[in-house]
C-alpha positions, 0 to 999 in steps of 0.5 A: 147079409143072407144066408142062402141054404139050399141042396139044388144048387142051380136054385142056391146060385140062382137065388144069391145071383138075383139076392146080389143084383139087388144089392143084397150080400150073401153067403150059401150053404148046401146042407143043413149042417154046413148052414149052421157052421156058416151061421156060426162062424158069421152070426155077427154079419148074417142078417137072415136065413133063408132056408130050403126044408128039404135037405140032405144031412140035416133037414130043416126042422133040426137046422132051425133048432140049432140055429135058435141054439146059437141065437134065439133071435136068428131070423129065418124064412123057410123055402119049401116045395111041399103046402104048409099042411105037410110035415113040415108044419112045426118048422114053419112056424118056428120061422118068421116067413114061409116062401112056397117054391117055385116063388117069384123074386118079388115075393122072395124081396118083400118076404125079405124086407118084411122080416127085416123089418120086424 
C-alpha cells in the first residue's frame, strides 16, 4: 500500500488512479498533518510514502519528521516542483528517493520498486 500525499487533488487522484491500475493499493492525503494521522492510523499496512513537499498546514520537511517519530523505518519519497538545490534540500535527504514534477508513470514505478527493494 502507498500513501499518496498531495495538496493538488487532480495530481493526488491521478496519481492513485494510475498507482491502482498497476496493481498497487493506495490511500491519500491532502495536507501533511492529515498524512501523518492516516500514517498512524495504517502504519502496519502502508508500505511507502509518497510525499509532495509543498503543502499546506504542515510542509514536508515537518511531515517527514513526524513520520520518522512514528516510525524510523517509514520509507518515503519526496515529490517536488522545485530542483533539489532549493530549500528543500535537508528534507530530501532524509528521504529514500527524490521525484522531481512533472514525472513521468515509469519514473514514479521504478522510483517505487527501488525503494521497496531497499
Amino acid at each position: 500500500m502507498i500513501l499518496i500525499a498531495d495538496d493538488d487533488l487532480a495530481v493526488l487522484e491521478t496519481t492513485a488512479l494510475l498507482l491502482e491500475r498497476q496493481g498497487y493499493k493506495t490511500i491519500t492525503a491532502t495536507d501533511g498533518a492529515k498524512a501523518v494521522s492516516v500514517y498512524e492510523q495504517n502504519k502496519d499496512l502502508i508500505n511507502v510514502v509518497l510525499l509532495d513537499l509543498m503543502m499546506p498546514v504542515m510542509e514536508g520537511d515537518k511531515t517527514i519528521e513526524s513520520l520518522r517519530k512514528i516510525n524510523p523505518k517509514v520509507k518515503i519519497i519526496v515529490v517536488s516542483g522545485f530542483a533539489k538545490e532549493d530549500r528543500y534540500e535537508k528534507a530530501i535527504e532524509k528521504a529514500q528517493a527524490y521525484l522531481t514534477k512533472p514525472y513521468t508513470m515509469h519514473e514514479m514505478q521504478t522510483t517505487i520498486q527501488n525503494v521497496l527493494a531497499t
